[in-house]
C-alpha positions, -999 to +999 in steps of 0.1 A: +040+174-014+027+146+007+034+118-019+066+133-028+078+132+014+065+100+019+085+085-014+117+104+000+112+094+033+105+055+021+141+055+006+157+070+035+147+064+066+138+029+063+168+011+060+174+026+099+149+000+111+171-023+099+197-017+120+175-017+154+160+016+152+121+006+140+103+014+181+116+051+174+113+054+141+076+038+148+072+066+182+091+095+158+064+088+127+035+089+150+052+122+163+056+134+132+021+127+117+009+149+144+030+176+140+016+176+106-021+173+114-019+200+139+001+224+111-028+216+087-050+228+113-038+260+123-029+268+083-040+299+063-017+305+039-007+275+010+025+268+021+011+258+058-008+232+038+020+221+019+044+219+047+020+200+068+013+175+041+048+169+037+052+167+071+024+135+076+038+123+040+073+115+055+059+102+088+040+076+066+072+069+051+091+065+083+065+041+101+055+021+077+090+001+066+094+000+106+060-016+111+063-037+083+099-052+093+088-056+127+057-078+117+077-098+096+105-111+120+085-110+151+064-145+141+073-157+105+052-189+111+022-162+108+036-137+079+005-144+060-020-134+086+001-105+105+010-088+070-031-092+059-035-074+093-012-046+093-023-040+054-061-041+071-056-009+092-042+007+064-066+001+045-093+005+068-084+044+076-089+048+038-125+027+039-136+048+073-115+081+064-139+097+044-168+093+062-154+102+098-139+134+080-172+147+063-191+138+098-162+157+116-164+188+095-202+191+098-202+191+133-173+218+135-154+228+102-120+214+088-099+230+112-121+206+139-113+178+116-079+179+117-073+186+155-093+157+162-072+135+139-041+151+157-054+140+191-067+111+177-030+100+166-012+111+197-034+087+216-013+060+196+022+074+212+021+056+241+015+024+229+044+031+202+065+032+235+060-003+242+075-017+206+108-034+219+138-039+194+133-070+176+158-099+180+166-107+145+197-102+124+204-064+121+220-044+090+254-042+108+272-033+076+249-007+070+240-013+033+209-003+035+196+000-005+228-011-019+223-039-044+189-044-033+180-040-072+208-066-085+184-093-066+166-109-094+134-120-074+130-090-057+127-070-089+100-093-104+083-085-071+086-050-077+066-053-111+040-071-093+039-043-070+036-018-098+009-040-115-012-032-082-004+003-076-011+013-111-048-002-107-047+018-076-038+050-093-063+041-119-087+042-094-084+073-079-080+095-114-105+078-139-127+060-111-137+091-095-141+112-125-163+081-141-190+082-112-193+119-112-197+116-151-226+093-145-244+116-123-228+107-086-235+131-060-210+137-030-232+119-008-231+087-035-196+091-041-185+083-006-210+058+006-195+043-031-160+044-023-168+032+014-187+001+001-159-011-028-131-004-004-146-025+028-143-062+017-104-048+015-093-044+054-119-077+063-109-104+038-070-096+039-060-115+068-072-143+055-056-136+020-019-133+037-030-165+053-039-187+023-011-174+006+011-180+031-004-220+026-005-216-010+026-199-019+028-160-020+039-160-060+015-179-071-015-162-054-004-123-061+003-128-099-032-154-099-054-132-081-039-099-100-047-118-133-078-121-126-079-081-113-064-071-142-088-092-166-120-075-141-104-043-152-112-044-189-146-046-182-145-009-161-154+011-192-179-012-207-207-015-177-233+010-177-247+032-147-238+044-111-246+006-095-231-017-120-199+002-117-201-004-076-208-038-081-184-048-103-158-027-082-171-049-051-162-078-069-127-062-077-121-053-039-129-085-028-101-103-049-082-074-040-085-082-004-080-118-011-046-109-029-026-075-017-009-091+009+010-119-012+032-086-026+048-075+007+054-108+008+070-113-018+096-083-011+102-106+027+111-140+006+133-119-016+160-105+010+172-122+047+159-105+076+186-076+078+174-062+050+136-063+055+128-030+062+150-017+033+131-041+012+102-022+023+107+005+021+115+007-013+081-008-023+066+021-003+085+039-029+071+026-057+042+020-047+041+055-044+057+070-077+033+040-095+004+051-083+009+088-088+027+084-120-005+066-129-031+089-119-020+116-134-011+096-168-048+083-169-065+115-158-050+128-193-061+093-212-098+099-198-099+135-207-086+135-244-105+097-248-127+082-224-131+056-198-131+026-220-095+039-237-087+046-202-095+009-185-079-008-211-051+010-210-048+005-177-052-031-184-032-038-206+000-022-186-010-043-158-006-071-177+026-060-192+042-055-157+025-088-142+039-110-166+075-095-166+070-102-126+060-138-130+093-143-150+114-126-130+100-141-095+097-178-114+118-199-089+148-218-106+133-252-101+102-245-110+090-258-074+067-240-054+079-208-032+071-203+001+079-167+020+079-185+056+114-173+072+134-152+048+167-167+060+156-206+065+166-222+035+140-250+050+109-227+039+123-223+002+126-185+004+137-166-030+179-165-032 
């Protein structure tokens, strides 16, 4: 349910912050994702759980395109670095998440776990309250998605998107079912996922930096090249260690490389239609990813991780290469994201 609110909520509510609502949608999601902790907290019954999962899925959906537009016109000379940011808090909730959450529940059960996260969250409101309305061009003909997918580039860079995401859901179906296959404990399993996720949220500013300097286009589909080759070697390493290693290595190239796709989606529309942009990565970034996992889970099962890995390699290769072509600017001349609207910066139109 959470997945499936934060996909709807994605398409929806984001193209609102492009019309010069992203401080309340930013103030409403934090709202929202505490309403949502706080109903997972007091729950008995399965539908409590499923209404407050959908309730923090769709305030994940409604922040995020918000935040996301707002770092992207607020300093363009910076894109790189402010998008590498924003991706490491993200990511950094999933590398420290798991950890704060077992400590939590030891000390005083789930339902303690999730009240603190509630409290933890509305901390944020009042900084939310300070976001001003950004300056730049606004939606004021209300298009919102319309024609976003008649934009050549912006397709390409939704196939570079998918590429990533369906690593992602790779990871958390076969990856996960792999370890405990090879004998990792609970303990193991999240001290694992805490030390292959880490180089993520520290190495990505400086990612979104070089490719920023470098070109966003030609760093995402190089550095998911590379990924996706690192992949085919998943199902062939043996034990509990040379799996974390080798997914160390991944993550670093990973952190290195996931911010060049959001910006990609900013070069690919002017800045009215940023957070729609965004938004409908969210989206499928979302579907990819779930589509994926459960896809894989049924590979593994009826085969085993090698099938699975090189399955999964061999679609991201599939979708990264129809994303080079489509993203491939006209002149052949290097692409810059820089200011989506300043022809001077060579943005995608």
């Amino acid at each position: 349910s959470g997945f499936g609110a934060a996909f709807v909520a994605a398409l929806v509510m984001a193209p609102h912050a492009d019309r010069g609502r992203a401080p309340l949608m930013l103030r409403g999601g934090l709202a929202m994702a505490v309403v949502g902790m706080a109903l997972l907290a007091v729950g008995d019954d399965l539908w409590h759980y499923v209404l407050g999962r959908a309730v923090f899925g769709f305030a994940l959906g409604t922040a995020g395109p918000a935040a996301r537009r707002t770092v992207i016109v607020a300093d363009p000379d910076n894109l790189g670095r402010n998008m590498g940011r924003l991706g490491a808090w993200d990511v950094g909730g999933f590398v420290a998440g798991p950890m704060i959450a077992a400590g939590l529940n030891a000390l005083g059960g789930f339902r303690f776990t999730f009240w603190t996260m509630a409290g933890a969250m509305a901390l944020l409101i009042p900084l939310a309250f300070r976001a001003q309305p950004d300056t730049a061009a606004k939606d004021k003909d209300r298009l919102g998605m319309k024609g976003l997918l008649r934009i050549r580039r912006l397709v390409g860079a939704l196939f570079v998107v998918s590429a990533y995401f369906l690593f992602i859901g790779a990871f958390e179906a076969v990856w996960i079912l792999e370890m405990d296959h090879r004998g990792a404990d609970q303990a193991m399993l999240s001290i694992g996922i805490t030390l292959v996720a880490l180089p993520i949220p520290l190495l990505s500013p400086l990612g979104g930096s070089l490719a920023q300097k470098y070109g966003a286009r030609r760093w995402a589909v190089g550095g998911l090249a590379v990924i996706t080759l690192m992949t085919t070697f998943y199902g062939v390493v043996p034990g509990v260690a040379w799996m974390v290693a080798l997914t160390m290595c991944t993550s670093v190239l990973e952190g290195f490389t996931f911010p060049s796709a959001p910006m990609l989606m900013a070069a690919a529309v002017p800045a009215e239609r940023q957070a729609a942009a965004q938004g409908l990565m969210s989206a499928v970034q979302v579907a990819t990813a779930a589509v994926a996992a459960a896809l894989l889970a049924i590979v593994y099962d009826a085969h085993d991780d090698l099938v699975a890995w090189a399955v999964t390699a061999i679609a991201m290769a599939i979708l990264l290469v129809i994303g080079a072509i489509l993203t491939r600017p006209e002149d052949r001349q290097l692409v810059r994201p820089g200011v989506p609207d300043d022809p001077i910066r060579r943005p995608f139109q």
